[in-house]
N, C-alpha and C positions, 0 to 999 in steps of 0.2 A: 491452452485455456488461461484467461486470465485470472487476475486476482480481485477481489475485493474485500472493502471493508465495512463492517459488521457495524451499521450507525449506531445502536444503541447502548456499543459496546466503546466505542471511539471517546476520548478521552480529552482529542484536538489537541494533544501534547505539540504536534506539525512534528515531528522526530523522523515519521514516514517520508513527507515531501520533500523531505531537504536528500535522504539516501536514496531516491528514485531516481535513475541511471537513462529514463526516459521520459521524464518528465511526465510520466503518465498520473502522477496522486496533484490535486488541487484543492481546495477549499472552496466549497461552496454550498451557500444558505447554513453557516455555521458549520460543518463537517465538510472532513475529508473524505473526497472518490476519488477513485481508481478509475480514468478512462479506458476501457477495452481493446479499446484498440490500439494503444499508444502500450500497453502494457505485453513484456514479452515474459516474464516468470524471473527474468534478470538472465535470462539463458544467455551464456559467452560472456557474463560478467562475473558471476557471482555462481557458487554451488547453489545459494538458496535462495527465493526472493527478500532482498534486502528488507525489503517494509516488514515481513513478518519476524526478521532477526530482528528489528528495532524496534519494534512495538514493545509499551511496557505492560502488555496487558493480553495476554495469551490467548490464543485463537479469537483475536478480531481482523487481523490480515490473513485471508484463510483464498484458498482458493473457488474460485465460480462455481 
């Protein structure tokens, strides 16, 4: 299942985008999404999905 993020909580720091390992977080119509299907939870990368260790701003990279 993938990730997303929580627009109202999104802050547009971009911190997410740049640590996405599949290019799956983009910008658009001023906030960041998480495409579904480009998104794997960062499994064989990372223990946890990177965007949520990098968010400065606790459960807004939360899972689906």
């Amino acid at each position: 299942m993938a990730y997303k993020i929580i627009a109202s909580q999104c802050t547009v720091c971009g911190a997410c985008e740049f640590e996405c390992p599949n290019g799956a977080i983009s910008l658009k119509n001023d906030i960041y999404v998480i495409d579904p299907k480009k998104c794997t939870q960062c499994e064989g990368q990372s223990e946890t999905p990177r965007c949520a260790d990098v968010c400065p701003v606790p459960d807004t990279c939360v899972q689906a």
